[in-house]
N, C-alpha and C positions, 0 to 999 in steps of 0.2 A: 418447784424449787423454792427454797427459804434459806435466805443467808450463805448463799455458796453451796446448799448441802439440798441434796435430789430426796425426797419423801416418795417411796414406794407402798405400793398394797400387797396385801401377803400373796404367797409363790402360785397362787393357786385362786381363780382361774388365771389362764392366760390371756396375752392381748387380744389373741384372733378368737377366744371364745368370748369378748368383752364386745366382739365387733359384731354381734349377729345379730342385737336389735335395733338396728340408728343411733348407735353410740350411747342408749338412756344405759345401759349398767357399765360401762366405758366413764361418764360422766359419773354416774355415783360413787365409782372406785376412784378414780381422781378426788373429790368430797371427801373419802372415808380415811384419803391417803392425807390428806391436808390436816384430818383433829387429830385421828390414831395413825400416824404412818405403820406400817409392817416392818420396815425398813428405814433407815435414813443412812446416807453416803455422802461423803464429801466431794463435789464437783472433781478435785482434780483425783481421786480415785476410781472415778467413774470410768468404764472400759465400754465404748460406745458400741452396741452390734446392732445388725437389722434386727429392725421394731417386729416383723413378721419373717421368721426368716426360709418358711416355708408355704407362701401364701399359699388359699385356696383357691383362688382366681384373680384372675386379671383382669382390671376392666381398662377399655383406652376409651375417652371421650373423642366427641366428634371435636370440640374446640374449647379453647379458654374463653369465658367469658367475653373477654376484651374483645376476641378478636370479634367473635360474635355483634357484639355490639357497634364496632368498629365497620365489620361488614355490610349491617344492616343498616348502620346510620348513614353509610356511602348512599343508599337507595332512597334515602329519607323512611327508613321503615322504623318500627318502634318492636323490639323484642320481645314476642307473644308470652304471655305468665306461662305456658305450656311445655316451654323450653326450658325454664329454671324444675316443675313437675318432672319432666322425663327428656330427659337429656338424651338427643342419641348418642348411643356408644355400643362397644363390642366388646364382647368378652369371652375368656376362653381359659382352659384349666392348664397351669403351667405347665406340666409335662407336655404340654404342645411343642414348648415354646426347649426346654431346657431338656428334650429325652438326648440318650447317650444308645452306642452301639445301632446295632445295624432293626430295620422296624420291620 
């Protein structure tokens, strides 16, 4: 955003195909939207919808940082580097979550 007004990248790829590598071509499309926008909008013409609006999965973490830290500091424990690496969590493809009619 620059001056009330949203800088977009051109229509094509989309967000969820920008999210497949750790965000590095997510990050450069944001970069490419900043010198050359594809697009520019005025804040109040902006029509907000989901960023992804058919994800490909779901992940749910096991806990927010905090609390993590929170719970482990309770013990006098120090948060292993191994839990910011791989975080437990679960995940599952939405149709799990969102199927309609009878299975």
């Amino acid at each position: 955003m620059l001056n009330d007004r949203l800088q977009g990248w051109e229509a094509s790829p989309g967000l969820v195909d920008l999210l497949d590598d750790h965000e590095e071509r997510l990050a450069a499309a944001g970069e490419r939207a900043g010198r050359d926008p594809g697009e520019v909008v005025a804040l109040a013409e902006v029509v907000r919808l989901a960023p992804v609006p058919r994800p490909p999965a779901l992940r749910d973490c096991y806990a927010f940082e905090a609390q993590v830290l929170t719970r482990w500091g309770a013990r006098g424990l120090v948060v292993e580097p191994a839990w910011y690496r791989d975080p437990a969590s679960t995940s599952a493809l939405p149709t799990w979550w969102w199927a309609t009619g009878p299975r």
